[in-house]
GULO-908095 format. One record per residue (C-alpha): residue number from 1; residue in one letter; x, y, z. Coordinates in Angstrom, 2 decimals. Example, Ala and Ser with C-alpha at 12.3 -4.5 7.8 and 13.67 -1.06 7.14 Angstrom:
<sites>
site i:1, aa:A, X:12.30, Y:-4.50, Z:7.80
site i:2, aa:S, X:13.67, Y:-1.06, Z:7.14
</sites>
This chain:
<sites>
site i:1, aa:X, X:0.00, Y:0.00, Z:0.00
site i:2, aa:X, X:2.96, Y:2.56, Z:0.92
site i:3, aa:X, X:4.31, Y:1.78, Z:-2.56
site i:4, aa:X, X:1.28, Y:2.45, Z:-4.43
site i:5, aa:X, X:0.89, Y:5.90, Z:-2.65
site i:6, aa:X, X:4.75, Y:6.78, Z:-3.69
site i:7, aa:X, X:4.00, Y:5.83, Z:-6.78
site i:8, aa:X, X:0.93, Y:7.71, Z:-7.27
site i:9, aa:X, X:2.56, Y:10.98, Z:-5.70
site i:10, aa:X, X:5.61, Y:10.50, Z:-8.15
site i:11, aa:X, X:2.89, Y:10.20, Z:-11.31
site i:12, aa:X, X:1.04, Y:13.52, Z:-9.85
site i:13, aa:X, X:4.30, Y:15.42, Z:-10.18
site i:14, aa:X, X:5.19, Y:13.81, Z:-13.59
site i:15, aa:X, X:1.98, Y:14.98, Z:-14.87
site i:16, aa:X, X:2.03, Y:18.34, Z:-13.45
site i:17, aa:X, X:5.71, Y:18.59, Z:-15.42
site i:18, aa:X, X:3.23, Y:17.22, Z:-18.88
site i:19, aa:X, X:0.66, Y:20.11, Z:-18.14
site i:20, aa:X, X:3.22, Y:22.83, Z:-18.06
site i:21, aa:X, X:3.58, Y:21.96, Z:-21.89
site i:22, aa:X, X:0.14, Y:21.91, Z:-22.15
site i:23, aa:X, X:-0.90, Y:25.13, Z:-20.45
site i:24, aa:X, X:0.46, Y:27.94, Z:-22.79
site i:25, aa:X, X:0.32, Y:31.70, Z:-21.95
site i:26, aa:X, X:0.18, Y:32.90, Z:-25.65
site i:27, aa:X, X:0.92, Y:36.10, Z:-26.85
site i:28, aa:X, X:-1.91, Y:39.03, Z:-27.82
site i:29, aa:X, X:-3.06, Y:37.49, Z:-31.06
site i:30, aa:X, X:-3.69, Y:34.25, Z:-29.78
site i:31, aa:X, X:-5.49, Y:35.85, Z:-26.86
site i:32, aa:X, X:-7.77, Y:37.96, Z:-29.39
site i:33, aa:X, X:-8.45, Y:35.35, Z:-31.74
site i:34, aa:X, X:-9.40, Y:33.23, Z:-28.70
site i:35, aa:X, X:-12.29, Y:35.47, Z:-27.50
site i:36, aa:X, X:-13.48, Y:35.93, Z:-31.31
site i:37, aa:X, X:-16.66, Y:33.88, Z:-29.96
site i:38, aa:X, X:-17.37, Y:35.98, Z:-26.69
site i:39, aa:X, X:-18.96, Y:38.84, Z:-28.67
site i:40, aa:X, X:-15.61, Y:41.08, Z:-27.84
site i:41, aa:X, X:-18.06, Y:44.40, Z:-29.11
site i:42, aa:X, X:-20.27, Y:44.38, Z:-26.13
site i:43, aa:X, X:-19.02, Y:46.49, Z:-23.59
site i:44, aa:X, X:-17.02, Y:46.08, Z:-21.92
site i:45, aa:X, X:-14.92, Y:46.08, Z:-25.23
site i:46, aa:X, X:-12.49, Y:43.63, Z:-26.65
site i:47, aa:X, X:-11.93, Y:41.53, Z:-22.93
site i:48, aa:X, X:-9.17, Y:38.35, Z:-23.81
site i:49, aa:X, X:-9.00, Y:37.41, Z:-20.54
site i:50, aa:X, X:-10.65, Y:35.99, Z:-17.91
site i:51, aa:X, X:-9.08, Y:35.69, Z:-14.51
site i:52, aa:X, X:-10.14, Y:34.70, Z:-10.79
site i:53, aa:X, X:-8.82, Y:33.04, Z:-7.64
site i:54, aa:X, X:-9.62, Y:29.83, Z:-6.61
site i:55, aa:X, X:-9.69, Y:28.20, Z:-3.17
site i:56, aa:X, X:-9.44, Y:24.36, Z:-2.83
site i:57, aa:X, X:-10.27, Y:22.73, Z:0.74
site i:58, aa:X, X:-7.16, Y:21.29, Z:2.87
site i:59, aa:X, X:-7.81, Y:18.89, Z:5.79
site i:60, aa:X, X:-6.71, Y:20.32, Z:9.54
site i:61, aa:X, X:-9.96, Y:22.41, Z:10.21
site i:62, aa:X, X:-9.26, Y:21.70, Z:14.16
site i:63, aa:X, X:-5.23, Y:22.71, Z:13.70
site i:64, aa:X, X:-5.88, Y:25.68, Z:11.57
site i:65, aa:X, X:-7.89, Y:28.37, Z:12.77
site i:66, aa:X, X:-9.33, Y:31.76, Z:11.29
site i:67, aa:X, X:-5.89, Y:33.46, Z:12.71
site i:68, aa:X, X:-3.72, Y:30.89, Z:10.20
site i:69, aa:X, X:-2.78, Y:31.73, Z:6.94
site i:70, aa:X, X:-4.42, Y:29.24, Z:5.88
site i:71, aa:X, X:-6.88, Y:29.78, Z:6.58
site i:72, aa:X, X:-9.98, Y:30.64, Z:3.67
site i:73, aa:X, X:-12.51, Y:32.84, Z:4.19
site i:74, aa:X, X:-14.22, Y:31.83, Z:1.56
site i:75, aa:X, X:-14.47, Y:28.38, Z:2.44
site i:76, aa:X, X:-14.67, Y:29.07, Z:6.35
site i:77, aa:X, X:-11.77, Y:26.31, Z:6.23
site i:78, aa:X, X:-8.45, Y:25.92, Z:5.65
site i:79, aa:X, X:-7.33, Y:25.61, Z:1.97
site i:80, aa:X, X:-5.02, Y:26.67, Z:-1.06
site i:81, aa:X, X:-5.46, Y:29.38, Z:-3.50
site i:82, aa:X, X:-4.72, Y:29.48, Z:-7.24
site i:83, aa:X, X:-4.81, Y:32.49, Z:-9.48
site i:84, aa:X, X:-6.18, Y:31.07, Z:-12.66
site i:85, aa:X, X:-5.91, Y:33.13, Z:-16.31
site i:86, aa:X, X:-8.25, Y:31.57, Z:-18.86
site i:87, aa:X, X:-8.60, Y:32.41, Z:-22.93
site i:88, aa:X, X:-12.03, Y:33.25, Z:-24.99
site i:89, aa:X, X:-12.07, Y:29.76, Z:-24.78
site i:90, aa:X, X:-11.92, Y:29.33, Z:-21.20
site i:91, aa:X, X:-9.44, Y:27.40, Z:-21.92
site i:92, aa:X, X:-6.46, Y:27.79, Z:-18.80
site i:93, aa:X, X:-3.60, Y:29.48, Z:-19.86
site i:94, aa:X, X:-1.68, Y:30.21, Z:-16.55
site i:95, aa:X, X:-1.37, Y:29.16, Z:-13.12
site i:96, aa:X, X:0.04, Y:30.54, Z:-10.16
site i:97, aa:X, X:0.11, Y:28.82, Z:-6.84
site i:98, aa:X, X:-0.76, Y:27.02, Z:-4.47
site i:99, aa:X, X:-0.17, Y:29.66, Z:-1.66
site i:100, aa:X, X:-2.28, Y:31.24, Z:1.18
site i:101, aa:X, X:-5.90, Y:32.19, Z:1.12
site i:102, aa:X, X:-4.87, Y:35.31, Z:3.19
site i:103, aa:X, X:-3.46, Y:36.89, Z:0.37
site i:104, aa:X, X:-6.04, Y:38.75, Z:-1.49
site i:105, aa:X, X:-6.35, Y:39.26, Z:-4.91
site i:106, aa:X, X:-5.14, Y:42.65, Z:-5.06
site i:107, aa:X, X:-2.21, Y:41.96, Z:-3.11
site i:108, aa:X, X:-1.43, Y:39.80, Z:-5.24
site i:109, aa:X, X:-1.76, Y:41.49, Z:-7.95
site i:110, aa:X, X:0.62, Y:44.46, Z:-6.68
site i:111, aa:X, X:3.29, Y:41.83, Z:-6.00
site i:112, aa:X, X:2.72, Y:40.10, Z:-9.47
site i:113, aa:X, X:2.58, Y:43.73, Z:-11.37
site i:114, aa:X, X:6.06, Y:43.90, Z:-12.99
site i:115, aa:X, X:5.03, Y:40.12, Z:-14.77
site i:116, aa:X, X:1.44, Y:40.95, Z:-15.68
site i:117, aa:X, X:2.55, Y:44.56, Z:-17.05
site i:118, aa:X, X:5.37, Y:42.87, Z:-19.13
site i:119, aa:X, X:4.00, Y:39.28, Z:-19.65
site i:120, aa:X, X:0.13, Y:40.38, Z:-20.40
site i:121, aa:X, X:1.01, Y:43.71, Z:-22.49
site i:122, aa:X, X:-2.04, Y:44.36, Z:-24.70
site i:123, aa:X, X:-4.59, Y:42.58, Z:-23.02
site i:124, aa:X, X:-7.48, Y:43.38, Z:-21.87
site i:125, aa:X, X:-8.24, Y:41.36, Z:-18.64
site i:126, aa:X, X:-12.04, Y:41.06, Z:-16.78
site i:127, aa:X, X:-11.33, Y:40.05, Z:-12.92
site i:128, aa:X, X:-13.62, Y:41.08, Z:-9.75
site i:129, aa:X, X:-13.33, Y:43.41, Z:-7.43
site i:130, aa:X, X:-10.01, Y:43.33, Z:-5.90
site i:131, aa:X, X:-8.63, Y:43.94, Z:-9.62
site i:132, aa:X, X:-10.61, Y:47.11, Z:-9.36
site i:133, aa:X, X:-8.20, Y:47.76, Z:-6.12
site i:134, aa:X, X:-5.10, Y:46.50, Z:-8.01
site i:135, aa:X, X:-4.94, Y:47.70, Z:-11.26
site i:136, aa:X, X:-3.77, Y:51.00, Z:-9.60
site i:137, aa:X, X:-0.34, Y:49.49, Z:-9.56
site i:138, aa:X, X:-0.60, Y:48.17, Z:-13.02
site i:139, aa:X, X:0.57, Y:50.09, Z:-16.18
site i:140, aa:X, X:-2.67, Y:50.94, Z:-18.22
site i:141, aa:X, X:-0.60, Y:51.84, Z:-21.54
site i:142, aa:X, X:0.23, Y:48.08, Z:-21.23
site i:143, aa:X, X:-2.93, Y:46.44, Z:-19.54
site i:144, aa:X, X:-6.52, Y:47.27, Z:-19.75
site i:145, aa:X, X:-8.64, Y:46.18, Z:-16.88
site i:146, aa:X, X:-12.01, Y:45.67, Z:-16.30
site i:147, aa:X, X:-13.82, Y:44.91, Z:-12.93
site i:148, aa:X, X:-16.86, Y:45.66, Z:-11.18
site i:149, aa:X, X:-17.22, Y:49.11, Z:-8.74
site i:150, aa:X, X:-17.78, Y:47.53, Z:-4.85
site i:151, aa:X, X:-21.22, Y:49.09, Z:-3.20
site i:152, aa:X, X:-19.85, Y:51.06, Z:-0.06
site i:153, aa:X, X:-19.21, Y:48.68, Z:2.96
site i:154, aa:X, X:-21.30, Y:49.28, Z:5.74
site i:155, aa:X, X:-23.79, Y:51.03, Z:3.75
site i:156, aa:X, X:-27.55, Y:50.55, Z:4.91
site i:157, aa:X, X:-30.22, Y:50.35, Z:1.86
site i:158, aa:X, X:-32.26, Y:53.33, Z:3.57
site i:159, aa:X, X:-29.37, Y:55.03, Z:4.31
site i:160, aa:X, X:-29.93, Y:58.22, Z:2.12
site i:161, aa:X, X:-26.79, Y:59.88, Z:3.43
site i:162, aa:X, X:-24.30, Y:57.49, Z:2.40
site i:163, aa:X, X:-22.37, Y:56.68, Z:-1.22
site i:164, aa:X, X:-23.90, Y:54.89, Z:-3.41
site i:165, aa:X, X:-23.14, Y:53.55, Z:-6.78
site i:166, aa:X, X:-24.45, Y:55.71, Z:-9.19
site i:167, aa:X, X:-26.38, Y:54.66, Z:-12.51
site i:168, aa:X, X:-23.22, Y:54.43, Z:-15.12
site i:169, aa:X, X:-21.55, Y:52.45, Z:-12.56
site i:170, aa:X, X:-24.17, Y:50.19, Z:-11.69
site i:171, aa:X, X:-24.60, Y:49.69, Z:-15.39
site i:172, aa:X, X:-21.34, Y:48.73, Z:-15.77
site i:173, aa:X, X:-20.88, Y:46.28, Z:-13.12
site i:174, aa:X, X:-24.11, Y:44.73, Z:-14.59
site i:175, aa:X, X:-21.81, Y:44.57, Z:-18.01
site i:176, aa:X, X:-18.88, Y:42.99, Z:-16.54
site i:177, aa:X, X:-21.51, Y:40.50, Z:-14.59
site i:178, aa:X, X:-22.41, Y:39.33, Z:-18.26
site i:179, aa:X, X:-19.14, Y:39.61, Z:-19.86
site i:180, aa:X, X:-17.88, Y:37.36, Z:-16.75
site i:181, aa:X, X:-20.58, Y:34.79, Z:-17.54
site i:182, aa:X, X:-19.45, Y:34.50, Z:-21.36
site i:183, aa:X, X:-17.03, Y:32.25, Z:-19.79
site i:184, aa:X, X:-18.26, Y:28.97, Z:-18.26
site i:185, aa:X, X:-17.85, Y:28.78, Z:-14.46
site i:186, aa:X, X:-14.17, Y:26.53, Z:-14.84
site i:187, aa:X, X:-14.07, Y:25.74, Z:-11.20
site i:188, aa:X, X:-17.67, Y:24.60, Z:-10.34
site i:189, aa:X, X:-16.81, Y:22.13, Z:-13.75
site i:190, aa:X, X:-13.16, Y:21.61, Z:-12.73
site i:191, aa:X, X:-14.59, Y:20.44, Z:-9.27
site i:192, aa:X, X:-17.50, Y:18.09, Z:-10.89
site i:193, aa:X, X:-14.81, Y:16.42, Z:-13.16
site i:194, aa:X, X:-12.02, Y:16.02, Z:-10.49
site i:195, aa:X, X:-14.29, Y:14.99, Z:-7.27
site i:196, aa:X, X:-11.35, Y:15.06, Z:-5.45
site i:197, aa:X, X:-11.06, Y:18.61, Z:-5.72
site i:198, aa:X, X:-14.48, Y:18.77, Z:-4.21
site i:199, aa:X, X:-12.94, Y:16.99, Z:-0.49
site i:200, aa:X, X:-10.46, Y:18.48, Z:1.64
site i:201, aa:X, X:-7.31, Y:17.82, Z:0.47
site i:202, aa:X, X:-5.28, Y:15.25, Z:2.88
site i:203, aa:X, X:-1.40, Y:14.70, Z:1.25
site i:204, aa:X, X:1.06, Y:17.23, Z:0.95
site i:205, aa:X, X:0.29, Y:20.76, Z:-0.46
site i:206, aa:X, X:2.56, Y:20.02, Z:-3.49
site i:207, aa:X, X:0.45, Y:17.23, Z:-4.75
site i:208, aa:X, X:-2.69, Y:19.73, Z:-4.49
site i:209, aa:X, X:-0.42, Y:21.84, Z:-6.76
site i:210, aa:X, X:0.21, Y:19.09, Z:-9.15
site i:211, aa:X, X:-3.43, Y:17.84, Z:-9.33
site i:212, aa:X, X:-4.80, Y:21.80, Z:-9.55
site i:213, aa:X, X:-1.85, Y:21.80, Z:-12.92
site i:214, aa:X, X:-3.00, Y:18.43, Z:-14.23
site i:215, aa:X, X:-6.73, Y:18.92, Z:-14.13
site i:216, aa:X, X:-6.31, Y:22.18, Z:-15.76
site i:217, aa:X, X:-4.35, Y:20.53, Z:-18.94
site i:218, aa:X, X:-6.96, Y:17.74, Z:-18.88
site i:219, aa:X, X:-9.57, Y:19.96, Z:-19.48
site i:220, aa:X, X:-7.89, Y:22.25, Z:-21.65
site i:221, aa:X, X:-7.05, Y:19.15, Z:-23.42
site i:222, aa:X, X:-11.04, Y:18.40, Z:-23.83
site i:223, aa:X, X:-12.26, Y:21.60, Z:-25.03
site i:224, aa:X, X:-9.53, Y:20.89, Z:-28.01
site i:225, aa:X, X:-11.23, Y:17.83, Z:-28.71
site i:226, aa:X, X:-15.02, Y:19.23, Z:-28.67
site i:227, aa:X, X:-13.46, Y:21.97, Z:-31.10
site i:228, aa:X, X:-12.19, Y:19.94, Z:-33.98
</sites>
């Protein structure tokens, strides 16, 4: 039994190595041809691609608590995250991760600017909210963003005094919402292909990793078949 575990460990990691030669990043052509099909006229204009975070359960929910960096809010467990760039085809086309769910997305992003300003130049990239936050430190000559305006926290619904989103931006979140949706929903299908990625994870965090990189290339892998 010990041997069949090494050995399936040791074949996670091999095909993690296989999916890095699956997964490609592309260039700006590739990326606009790609999203051809996700009516790139409707505002907002000309998006390429699609990006989000993704948290994936760990076990330990009675060694980690909410004070641990591993802790996930949005699981209201312990888990991984993955930043996760996908084409007009929703097909993956970069990874980053495993690492804590404590770092948020736009702290991420300002650690992460120099590569996406350099390695994403003329994109134009849909995220949520925290890209709204983080695109500050990106270079807009370089990188168009798109991402939805945040109601004001703490603000009461009959509050009459307080900020409130005002019509243009309301439309426009409303427009991302859609432009979002173009895309399927990768993780809820990653999750029902891979039902392990549906249970708390229980081996080492770099065998998540490797199973987060393989599942991606499998499915990428798919869509290439339903497309010839």
């Amino acid at each position: 039994m010990h041997s069949l575990h090494h050995n399936a460990q040791a074949l996670r990691l091999e095909l993690k190595d296989w999916a890095r030669g699956v997964i490609e990043l592309g260039v700006v052509d590739d990326w606009i041809e790609d999203a051809e099909d996700t009516l790139p006229d409707q505002a907002p204009v000309d998006v390429n691609i699609w990006v989000d975070s993704v948290d994936y359960q760990i076990q330990g929910r009675r060694s980690y608590g909410k004070k641990s960096d591993k802790w996930s809010f949005k699981l209201n467990a312990p888990g991984r995250r993955y930043m996760i760039f996908r084409s007009g085809l929703g097909k993956v086309i970069k990874i980053f991760g495993g690492y804590s769910p404590k770092i948020r997305d736009y702290m991420w992003i300002e650690e992460r600017a120099d590569w996406i300003n350099e390695s994403l130049e003329g994109a134009t990239v849909i995220g949520d909210n925290d890209w709204r936050v983080g695109m500050a430190h990106l270079d807009p000559e370089l990188v168009t963003v798109h991402a939805p305006h945040s109601e004001p926290r703490g603000r009461r619904r009959d509050d009459a005094d307080m900020a409130v989103l005002t019509d243009a931006q309301q439309r426009y979140n409303a427009q991302v919402q859609r432009k979002r949706a173009r895309i399927e929903n990768y993780f809820a299908t990653s999750r029902s292909k891979f039902e392990t990625l549906q249970q708390a994870w229980a081996e080492d965090e770099d065998q998540l990793d490797a199973l987060v990189w393989y599942a991606a290339a499998v499915m990428n892998r798919m869509k290439d078949l339903r497309n010839q």
